[in-house]
Every structure is written in C-alpha cells, then in structure tokens.
N, C-alpha and C positions, 0 to 999 in steps of 0.2 A: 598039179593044176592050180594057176591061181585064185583064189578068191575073188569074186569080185561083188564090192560091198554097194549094195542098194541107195542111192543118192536119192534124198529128196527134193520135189522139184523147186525150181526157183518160187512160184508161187506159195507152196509153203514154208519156206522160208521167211518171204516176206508176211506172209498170212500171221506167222508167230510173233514178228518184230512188231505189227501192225499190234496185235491184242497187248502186246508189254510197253508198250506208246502208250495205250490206251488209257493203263492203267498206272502209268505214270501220273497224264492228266487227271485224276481222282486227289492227288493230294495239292492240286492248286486251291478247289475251294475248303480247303483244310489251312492253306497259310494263307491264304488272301484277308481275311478277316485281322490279320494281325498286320497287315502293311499300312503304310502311312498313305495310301491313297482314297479319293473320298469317297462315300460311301455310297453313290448313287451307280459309279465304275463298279462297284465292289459286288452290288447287286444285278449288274449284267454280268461281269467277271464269271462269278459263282455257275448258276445255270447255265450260260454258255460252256463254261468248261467240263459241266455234267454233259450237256447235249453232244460235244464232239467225241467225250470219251465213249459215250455209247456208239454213235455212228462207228467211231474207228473200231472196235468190238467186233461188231455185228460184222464190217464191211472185214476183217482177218478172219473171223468165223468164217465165213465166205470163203475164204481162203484155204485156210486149213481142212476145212470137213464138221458136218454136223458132230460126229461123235466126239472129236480132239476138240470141237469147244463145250461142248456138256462136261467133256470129263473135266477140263480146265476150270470152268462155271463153277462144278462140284467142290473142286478144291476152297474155292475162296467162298465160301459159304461156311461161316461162323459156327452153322447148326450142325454138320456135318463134324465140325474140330473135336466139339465135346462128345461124339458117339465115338469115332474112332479111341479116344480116349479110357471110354468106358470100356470099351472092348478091349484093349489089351489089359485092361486089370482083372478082367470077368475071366482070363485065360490063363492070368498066374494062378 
C-alpha cells in the first residue's frame, strides 16, 4: 500500500516564507546607519523597517498556528540559547 505523505497546506507554507521575510527586514536597521544616505531618511528607514517586520511576523503567525510561532519566537530568544547550553553540560 502506498504511503501517502501529509502536505502542508498552501497557507502554511506561505505563513513560514512570510515570518523568514520578516526577519530578513530586522537587519536593514542594522546596515542603514552605515549607508551614505542622509540622516533624516535614515530615521524613518529604521522604525519603519521595525514596524513592517512585526506586522509581517504577526500577519505568518496567523498563518502558521499559535504554537509553530511560540515555538519559532522561543528559538530566537538570546535567553533561551544560554539555558539550553547550560543543560547539555549539567548531563555530561
């Protein structure tokens, strides 16, 4: 009998493309400070490009499912990096 392997649907698909968008936009106000454009652009630049990367966030969270963005969320939380850390030495 074949297998037939479970497809996720279009919506999550793009739900996932939409959060890795998102977080693209996070390192424009990271190199904008450094471009030769003047400083008045540079300070809508910035915050704007905070403002859509959340929207876009939120609007693939939407997409995907409460849980698949907590667990995502969790990952990229700094706090989280150094526990994991601690724990695999606490087990050697």
């Amino acid at each position: 009998m074949p297998s037939i392997e479970k497809q996720k649907p279009i919506a999550y698909k793009l739900g996932i493309g939409i959060i890795f968008f998102s977080l693209s936009l996070w390192l424009i106000p990271i190199i904008t400070p450094f471009t030769p454009i003047p400083t008045k652009v540079k300070a809508g630049i910035i915050p704007g490009s905070i403002i859509v990367a959340e929207i876009l966030f939120w609007l693939g969270a939407l997409l995907v499912g409460k849980e698949v963005a907590n667990k995502f969320k969790s990952y990229l939380n700094p706090k989280k990096w150094r526990e994991k850390g601690d724990t695999q030495k606490n087990e050697d």
